[in-house]
ROSE-4610 file (N, C-alpha, C; in Angstrom, 1 decimal, always signed):
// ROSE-4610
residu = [X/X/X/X/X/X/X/X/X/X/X/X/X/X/X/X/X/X/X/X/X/X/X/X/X/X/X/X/X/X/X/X/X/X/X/X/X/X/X/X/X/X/X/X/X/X/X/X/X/X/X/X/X/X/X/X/X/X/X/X/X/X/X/X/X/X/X/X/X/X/X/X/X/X/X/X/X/X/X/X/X/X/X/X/X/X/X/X/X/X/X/X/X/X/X/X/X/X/X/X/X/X/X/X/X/X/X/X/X/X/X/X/X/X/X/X/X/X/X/X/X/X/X/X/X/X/X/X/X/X/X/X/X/X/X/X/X/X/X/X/X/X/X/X/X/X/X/X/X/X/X/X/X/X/X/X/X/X/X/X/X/X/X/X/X/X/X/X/X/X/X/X/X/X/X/X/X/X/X/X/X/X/X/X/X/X/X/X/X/X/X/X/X/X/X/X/X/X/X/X/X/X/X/X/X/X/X/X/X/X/X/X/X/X/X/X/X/X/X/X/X/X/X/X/X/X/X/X/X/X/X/X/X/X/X/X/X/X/X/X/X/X/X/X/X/X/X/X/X/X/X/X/X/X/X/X/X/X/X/X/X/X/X/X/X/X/X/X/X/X/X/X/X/X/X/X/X/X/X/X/X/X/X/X/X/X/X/X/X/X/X/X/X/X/X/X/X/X/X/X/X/X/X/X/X/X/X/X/X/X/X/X/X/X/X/X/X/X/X/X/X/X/X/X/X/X/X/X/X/X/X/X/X/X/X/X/X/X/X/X/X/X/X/X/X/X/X/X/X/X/X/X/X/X/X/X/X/X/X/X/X/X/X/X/X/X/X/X/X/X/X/X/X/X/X/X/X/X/X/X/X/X/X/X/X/X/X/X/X/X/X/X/X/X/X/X/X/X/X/X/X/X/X/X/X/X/X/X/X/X/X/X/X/X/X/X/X/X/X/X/X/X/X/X/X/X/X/X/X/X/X/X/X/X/X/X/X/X/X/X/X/X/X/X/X/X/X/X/X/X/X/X/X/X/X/X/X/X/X/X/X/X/X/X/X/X/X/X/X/X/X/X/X/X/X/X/X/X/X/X/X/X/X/X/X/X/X/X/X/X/X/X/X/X/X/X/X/X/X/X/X/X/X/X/X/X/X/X/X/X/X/X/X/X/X/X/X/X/X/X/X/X/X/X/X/X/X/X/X/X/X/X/X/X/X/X/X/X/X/X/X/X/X/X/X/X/X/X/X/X/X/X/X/X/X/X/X/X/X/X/X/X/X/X/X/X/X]
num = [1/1/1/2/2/2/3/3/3/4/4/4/5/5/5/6/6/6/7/7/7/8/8/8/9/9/9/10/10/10/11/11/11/12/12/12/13/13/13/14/14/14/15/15/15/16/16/16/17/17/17/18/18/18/19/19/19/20/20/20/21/21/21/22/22/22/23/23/23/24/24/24/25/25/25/26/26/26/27/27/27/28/28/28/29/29/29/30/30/30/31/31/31/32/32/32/33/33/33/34/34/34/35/35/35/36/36/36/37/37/37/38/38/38/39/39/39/40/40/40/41/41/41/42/42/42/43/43/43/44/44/44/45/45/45/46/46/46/47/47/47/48/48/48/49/49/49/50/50/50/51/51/51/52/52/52/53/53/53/54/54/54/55/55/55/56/56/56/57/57/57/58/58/58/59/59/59/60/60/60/61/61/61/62/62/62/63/63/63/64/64/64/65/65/65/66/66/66/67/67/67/68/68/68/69/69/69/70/70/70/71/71/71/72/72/72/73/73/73/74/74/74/75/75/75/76/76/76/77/77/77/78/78/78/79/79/79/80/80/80/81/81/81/82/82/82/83/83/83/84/84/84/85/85/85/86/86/86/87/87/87/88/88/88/89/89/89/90/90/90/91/91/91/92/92/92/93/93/93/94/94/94/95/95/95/96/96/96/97/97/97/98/98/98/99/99/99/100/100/100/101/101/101/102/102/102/103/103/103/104/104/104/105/105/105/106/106/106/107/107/107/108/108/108/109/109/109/110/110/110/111/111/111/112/112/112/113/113/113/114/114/114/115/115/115/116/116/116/117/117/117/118/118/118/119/119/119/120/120/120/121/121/121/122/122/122/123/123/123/124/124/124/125/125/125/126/126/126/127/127/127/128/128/128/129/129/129/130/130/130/131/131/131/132/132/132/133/133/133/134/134/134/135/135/135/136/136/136/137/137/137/138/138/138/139/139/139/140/140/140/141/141/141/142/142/142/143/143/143/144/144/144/145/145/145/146/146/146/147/147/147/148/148/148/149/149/149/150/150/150/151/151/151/152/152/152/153/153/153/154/154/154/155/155/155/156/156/156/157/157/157/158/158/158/159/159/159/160/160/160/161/161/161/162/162/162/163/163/163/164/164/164/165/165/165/166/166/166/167/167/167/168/168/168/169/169/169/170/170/170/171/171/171/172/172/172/173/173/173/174/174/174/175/175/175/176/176/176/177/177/177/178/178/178/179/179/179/180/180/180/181/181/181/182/182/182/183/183/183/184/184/184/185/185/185/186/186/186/187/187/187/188/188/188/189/189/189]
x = [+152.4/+153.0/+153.6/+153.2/+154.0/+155.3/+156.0/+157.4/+157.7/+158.5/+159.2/+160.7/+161.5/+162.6/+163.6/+164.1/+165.5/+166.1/+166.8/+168.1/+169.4/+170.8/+171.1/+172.3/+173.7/+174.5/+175.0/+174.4/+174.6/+174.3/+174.4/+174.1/+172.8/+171.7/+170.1/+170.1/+169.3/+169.0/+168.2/+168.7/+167.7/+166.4/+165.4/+164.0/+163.4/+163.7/+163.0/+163.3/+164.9/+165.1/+164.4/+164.1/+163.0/+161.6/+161.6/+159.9/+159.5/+160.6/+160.3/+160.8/+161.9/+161.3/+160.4/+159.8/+158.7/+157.6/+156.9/+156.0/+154.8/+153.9/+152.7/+151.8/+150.6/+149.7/+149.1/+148.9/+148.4/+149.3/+150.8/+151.9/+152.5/+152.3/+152.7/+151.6/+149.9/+149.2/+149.8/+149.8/+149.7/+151.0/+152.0/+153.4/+154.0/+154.2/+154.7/+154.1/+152.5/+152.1/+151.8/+152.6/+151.7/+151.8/+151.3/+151.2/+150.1/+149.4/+147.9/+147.4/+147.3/+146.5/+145.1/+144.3/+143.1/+143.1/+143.6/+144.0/+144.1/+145.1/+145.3/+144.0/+143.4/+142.4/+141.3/+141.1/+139.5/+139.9/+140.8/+141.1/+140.9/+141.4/+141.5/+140.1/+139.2/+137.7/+136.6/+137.0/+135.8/+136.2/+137.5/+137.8/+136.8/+136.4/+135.9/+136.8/+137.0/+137.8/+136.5/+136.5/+135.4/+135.8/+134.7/+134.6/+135.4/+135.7/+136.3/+138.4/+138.5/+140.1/+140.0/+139.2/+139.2/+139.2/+138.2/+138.1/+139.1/+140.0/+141.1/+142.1/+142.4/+143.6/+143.6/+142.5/+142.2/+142.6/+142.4/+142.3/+143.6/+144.8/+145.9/+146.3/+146.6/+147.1/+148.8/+149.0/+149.9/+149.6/+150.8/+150.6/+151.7/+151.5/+151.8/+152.5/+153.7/+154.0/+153.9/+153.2/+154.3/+154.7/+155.8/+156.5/+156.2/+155.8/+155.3/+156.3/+156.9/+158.2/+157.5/+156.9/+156.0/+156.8/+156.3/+156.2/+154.8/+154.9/+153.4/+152.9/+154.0/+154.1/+153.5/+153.8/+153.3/+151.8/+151.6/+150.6/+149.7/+150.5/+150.5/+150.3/+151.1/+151.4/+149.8/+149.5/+148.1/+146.9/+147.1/+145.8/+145.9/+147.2/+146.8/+147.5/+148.0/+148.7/+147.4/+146.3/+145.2/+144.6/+144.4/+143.7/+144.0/+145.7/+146.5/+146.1/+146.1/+145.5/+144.4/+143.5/+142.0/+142.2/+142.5/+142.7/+143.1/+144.2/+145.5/+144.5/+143.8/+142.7/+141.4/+141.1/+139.7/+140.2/+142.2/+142.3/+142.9/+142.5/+143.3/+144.8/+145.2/+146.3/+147.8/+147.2/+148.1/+148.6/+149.7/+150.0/+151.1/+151.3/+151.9/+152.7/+153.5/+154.4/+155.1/+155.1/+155.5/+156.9/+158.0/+159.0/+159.2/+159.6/+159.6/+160.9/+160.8/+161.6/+162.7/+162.8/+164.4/+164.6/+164.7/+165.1/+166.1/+165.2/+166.1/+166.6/+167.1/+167.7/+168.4/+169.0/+169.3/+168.6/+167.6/+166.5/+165.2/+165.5/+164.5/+165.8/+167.0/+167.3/+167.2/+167.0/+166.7/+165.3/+164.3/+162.9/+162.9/+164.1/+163.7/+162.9/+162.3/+161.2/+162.1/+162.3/+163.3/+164.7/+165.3/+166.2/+165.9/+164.2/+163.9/+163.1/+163.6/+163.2/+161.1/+160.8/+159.2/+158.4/+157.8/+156.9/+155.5/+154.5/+155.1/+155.5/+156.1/+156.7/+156.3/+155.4/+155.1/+155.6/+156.9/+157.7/+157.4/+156.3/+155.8/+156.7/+156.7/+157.3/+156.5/+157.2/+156.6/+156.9/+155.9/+156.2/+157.5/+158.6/+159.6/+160.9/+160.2/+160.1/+161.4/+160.9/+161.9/+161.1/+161.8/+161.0/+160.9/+159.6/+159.2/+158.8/+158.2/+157.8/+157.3/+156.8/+156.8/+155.9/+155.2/+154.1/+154.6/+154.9/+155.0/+155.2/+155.0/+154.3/+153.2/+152.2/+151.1/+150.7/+149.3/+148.7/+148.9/+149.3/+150.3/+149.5/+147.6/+147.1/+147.5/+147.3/+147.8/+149.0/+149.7/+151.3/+151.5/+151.2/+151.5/+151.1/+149.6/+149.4/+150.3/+150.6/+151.5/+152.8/+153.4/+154.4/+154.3/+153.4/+153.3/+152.8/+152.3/+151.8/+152.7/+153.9/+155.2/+156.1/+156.0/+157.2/+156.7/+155.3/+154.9/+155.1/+154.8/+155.3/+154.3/+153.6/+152.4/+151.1/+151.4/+150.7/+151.7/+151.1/+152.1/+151.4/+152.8/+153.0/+151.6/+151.4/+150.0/+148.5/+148.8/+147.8/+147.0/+148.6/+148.9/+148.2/+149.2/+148.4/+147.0/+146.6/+144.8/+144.0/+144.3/+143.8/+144.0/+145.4/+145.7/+144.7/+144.7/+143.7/+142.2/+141.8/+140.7/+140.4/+141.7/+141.9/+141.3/+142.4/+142.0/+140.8/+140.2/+138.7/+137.8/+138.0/+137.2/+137.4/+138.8/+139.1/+138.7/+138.8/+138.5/+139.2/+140.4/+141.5/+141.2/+140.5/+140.8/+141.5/+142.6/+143.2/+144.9/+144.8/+146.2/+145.8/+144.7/+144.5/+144.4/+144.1/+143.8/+145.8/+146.4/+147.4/+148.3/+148.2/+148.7/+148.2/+146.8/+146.8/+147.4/+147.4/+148.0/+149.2/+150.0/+151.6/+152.0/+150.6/+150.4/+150.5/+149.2/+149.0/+149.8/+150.4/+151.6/+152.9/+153.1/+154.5/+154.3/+152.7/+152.5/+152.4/+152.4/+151.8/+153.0]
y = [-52.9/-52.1/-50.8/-49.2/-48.3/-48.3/-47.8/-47.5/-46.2/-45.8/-44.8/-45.2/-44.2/-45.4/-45.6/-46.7/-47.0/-46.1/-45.7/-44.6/-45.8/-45.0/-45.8/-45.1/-45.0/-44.3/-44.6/-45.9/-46.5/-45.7/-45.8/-45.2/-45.2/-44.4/-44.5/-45.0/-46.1/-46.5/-45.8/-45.8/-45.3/-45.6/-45.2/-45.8/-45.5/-44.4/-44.2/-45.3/-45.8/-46.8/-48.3/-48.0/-49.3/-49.2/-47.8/-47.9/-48.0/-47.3/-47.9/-49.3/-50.2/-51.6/-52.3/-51.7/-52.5/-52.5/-53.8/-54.7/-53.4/-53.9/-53.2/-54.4/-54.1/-55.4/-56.0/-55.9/-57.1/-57.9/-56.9/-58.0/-59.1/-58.2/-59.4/-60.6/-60.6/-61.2/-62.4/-61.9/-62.5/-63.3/-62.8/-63.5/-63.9/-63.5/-63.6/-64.5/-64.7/-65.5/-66.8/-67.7/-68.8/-69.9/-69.4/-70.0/-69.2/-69.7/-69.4/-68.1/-68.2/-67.8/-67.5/-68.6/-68.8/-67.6/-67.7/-66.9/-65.0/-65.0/-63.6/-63.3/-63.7/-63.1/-63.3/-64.0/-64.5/-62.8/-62.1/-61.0/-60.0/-59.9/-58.9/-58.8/-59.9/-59.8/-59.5/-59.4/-59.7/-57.8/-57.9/-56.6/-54.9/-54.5/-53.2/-51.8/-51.3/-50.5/-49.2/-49.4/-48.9/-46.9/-46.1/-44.7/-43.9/-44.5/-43.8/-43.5/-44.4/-44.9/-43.7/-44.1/-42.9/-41.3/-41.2/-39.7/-39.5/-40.6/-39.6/-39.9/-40.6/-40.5/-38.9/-39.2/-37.9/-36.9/-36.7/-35.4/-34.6/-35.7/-35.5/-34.5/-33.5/-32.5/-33.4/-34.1/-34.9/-36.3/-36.7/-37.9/-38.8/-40.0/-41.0/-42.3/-42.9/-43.8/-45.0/-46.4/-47.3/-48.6/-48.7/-50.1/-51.1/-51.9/-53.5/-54.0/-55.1/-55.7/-57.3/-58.2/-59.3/-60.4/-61.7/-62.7/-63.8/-64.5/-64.9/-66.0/-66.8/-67.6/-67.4/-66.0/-65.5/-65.2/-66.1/-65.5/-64.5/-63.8/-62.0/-61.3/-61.6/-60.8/-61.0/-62.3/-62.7/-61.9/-61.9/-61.2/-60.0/-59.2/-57.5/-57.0/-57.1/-56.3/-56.3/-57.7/-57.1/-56.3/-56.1/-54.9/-53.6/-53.4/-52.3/-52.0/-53.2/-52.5/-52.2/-52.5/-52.1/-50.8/-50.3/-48.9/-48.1/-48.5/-47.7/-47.4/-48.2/-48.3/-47.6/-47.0/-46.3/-44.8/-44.7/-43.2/-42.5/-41.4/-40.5/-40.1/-40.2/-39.7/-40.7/-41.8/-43.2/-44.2/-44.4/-45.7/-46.8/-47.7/-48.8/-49.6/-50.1/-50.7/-52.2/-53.5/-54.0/-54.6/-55.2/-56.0/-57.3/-58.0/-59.5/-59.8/-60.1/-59.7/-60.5/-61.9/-62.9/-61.9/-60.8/-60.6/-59.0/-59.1/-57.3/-57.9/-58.6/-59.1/-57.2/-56.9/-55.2/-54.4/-54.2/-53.4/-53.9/-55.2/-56.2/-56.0/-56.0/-56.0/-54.7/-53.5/-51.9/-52.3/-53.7/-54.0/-54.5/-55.2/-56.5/-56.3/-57.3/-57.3/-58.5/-58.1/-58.6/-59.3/-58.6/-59.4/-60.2/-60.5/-61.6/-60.9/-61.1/-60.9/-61.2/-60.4/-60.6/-59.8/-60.2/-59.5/-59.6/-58.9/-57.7/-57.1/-55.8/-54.1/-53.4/-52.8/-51.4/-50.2/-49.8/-48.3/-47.3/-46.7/-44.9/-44.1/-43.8/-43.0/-41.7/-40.4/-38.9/-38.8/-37.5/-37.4/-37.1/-37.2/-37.1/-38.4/-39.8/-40.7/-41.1/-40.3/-41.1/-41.2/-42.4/-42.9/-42.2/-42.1/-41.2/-42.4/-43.6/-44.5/-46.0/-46.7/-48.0/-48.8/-50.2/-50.8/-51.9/-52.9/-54.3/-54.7/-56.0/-57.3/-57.5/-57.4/-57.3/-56.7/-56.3/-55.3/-55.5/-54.5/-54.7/-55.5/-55.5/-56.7/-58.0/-58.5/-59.5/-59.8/-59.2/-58.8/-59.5/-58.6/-59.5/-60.3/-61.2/-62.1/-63.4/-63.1/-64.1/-64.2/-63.2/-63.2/-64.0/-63.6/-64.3/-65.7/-66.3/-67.7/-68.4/-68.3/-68.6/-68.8/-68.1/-67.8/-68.8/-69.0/-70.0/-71.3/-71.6/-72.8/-73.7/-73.5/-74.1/-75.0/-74.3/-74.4/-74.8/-75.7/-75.5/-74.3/-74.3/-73.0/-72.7/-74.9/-74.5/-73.8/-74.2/-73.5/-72.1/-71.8/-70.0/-69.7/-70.2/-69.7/-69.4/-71.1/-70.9/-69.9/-69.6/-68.6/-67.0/-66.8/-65.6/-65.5/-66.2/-65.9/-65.8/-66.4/-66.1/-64.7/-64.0/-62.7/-62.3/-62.2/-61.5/-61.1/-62.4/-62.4/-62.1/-61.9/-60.9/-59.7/-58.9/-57.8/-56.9/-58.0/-57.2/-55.8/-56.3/-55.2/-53.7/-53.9/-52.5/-52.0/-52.9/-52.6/-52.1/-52.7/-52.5/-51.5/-51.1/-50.1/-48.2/-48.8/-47.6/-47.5/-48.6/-48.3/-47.8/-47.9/-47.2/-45.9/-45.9/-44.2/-43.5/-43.7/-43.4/-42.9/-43.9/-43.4/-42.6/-42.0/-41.0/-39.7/-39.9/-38.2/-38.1/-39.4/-38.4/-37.8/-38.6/-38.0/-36.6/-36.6/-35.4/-34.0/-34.4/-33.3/-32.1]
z = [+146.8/+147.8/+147.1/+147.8/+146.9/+147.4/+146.9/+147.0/+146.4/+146.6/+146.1/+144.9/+144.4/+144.0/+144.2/+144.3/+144.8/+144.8/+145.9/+145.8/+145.7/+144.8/+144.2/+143.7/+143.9/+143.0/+141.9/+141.6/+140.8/+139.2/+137.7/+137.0/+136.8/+136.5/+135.9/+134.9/+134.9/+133.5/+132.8/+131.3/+130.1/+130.5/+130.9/+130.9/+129.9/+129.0/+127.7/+126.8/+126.7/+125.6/+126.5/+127.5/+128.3/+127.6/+127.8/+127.4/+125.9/+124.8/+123.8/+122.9/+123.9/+123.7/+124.3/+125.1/+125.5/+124.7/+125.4/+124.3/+124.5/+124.0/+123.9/+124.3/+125.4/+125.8/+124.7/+123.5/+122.0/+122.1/+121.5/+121.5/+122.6/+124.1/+124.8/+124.8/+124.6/+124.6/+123.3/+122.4/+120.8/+120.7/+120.9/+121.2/+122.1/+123.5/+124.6/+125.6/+126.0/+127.1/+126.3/+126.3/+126.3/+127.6/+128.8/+130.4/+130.5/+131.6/+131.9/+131.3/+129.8/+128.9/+129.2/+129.8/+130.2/+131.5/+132.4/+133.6/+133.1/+132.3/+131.4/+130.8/+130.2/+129.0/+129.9/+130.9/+131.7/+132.9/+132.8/+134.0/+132.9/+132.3/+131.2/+130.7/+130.2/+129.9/+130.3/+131.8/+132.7/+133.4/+133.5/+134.8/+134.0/+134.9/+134.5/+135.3/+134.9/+135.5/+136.1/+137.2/+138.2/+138.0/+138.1/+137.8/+138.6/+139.7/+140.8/+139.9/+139.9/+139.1/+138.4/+137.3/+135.8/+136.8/+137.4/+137.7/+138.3/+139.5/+140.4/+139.3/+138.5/+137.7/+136.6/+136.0/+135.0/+135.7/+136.7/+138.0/+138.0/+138.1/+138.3/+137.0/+136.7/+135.4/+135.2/+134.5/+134.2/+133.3/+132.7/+131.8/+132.4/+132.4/+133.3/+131.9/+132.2/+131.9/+132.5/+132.3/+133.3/+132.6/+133.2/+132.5/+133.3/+133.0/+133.6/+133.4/+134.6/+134.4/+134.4/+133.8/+133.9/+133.4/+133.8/+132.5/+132.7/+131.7/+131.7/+132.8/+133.3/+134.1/+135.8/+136.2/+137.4/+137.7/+138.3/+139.1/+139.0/+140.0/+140.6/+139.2/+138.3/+136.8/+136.2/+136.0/+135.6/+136.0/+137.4/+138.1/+138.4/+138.2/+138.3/+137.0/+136.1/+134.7/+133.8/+133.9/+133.1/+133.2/+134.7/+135.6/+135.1/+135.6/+135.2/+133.6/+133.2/+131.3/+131.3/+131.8/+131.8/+132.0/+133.1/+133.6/+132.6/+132.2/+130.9/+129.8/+129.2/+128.0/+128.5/+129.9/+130.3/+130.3/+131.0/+131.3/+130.0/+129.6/+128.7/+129.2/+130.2/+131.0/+131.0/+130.7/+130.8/+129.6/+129.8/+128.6/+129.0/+128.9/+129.6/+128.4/+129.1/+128.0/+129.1/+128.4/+129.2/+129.2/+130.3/+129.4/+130.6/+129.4/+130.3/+131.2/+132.5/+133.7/+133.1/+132.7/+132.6/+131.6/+130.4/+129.6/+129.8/+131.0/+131.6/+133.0/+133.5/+134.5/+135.2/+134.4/+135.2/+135.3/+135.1/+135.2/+136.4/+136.4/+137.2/+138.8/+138.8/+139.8/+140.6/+140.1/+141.1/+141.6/+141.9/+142.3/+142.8/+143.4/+144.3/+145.4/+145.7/+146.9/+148.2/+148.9/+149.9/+149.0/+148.2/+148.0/+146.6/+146.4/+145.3/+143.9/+142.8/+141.5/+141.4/+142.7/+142.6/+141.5/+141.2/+139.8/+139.7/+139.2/+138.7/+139.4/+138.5/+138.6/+138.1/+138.7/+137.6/+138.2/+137.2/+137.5/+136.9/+137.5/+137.3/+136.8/+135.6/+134.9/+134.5/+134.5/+134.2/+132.5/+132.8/+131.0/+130.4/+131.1/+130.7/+130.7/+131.0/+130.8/+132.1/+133.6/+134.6/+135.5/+136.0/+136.7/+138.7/+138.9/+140.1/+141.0/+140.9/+141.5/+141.1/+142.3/+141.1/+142.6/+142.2/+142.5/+142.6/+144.0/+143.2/+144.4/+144.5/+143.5/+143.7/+144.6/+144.7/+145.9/+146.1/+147.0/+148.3/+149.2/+150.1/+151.3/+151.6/+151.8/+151.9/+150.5/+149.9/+150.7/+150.1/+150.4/+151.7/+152.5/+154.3/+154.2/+154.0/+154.2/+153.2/+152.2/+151.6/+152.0/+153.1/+153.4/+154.8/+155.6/+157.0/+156.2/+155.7/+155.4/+155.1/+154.4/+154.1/+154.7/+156.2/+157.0/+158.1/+158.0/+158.9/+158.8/+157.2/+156.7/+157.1/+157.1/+157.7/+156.6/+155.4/+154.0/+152.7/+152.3/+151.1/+150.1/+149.3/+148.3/+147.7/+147.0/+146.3/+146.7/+147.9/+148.6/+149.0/+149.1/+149.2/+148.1/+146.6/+146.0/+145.2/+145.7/+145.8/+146.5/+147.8/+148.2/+147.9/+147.6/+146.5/+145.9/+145.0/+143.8/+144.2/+145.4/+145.5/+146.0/+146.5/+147.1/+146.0/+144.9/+143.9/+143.1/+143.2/+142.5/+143.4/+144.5/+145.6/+145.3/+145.4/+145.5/+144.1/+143.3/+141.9/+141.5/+141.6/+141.0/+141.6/+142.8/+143.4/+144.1/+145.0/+145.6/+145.1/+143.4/+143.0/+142.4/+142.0/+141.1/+141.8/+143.4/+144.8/+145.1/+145.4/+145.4/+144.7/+143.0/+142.0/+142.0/+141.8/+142.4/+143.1/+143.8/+145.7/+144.9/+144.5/+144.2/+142.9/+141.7/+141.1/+141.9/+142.4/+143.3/+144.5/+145.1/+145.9/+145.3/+143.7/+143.1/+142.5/+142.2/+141.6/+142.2/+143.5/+145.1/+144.9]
């Protein structure tokens, strides 16, 4: 879902001292995930990042940060942050950095998705390392429909999220990757 960012009178967080502790995708691979491992590397191996992505991103005259707020455990994190790296590693315009959500508890709370610590987050940062917008938790498709299946109560969880995933492997990371666009070229307009 795009969003725009929290308004908030609250103080801005440093997002530069965010982005340079944030991991780097080797290191969160190498150290950080050990939960559906299989899940992470089988998205990340397979995903191609389709021509259309590269050309409207390149397009935009700007350089683009984004912080991935993840942990290895999710789902949602599994099947779109590899994607989002795929992309990061095809555009010249992009670089990503990730940090793991229980570890920034204040930084994870300006995202909530109704109230709840949902993940990912990816907060669109400019080249001057503040943040203009942000992505999350999954593609706003998805999105309703995991939200109405829930509310119905009609399925259990596991279920939901069997067919999630089969969203995903249908959709083939284009819809998070159309929507992350989207919320590039409108910050940039």
């Amino acid at each position: 879902m795009n969003r725009s960012e929290p308004a908030t009178t609250a103080s801005r967080p440093d997002y530069g001292e965010y982005w340079e502790r944030g991991l780097t995708w080797s290191h969160f691979m190498e150290n950080e995930v050990e939960k559906n491992v299989e899940l992470w590397t089988g998205v990340y191996n397979t995903h191609q990042t389709p021509e259309w992505a590269i050309e409207r991103v390149e397009a935009i005259d700007a350089n683009w940060k984004l912080l991935v707020i993840a942990e290895d455990w999710c789902g949602d994190a599994s099947n779109t942050v590899p994607v989002v790296v795929r992309f990061v590693e095809a555009a010249s315009n992009v670089e990503l950095r990730i940090l793991k959500r229980d570890e920034n508890p204040e930084l994870m709370d300006r995202y909530l998705t109704d109230g709840a610590r949902s993940i990912p987050v990816v907060i669109v940062l400019d080249g001057d390392a503040r943040a203009v917008g942000h992505w999350a938790p999954r593609p706003a498709e998805l999105q309703e429909w995991v939200v109405r299946e829930k509310r119905s109560g009609a399925r259990p969880s596991k279920e939901i999220y069997r067919d999630s995933r089969r969203w995903y492997a249908r959709d083939k990371g284009e819809s998070t990757l159309r929507e992350l666009i989207e919320i590039l070229e409108r910050v940039h307009a």
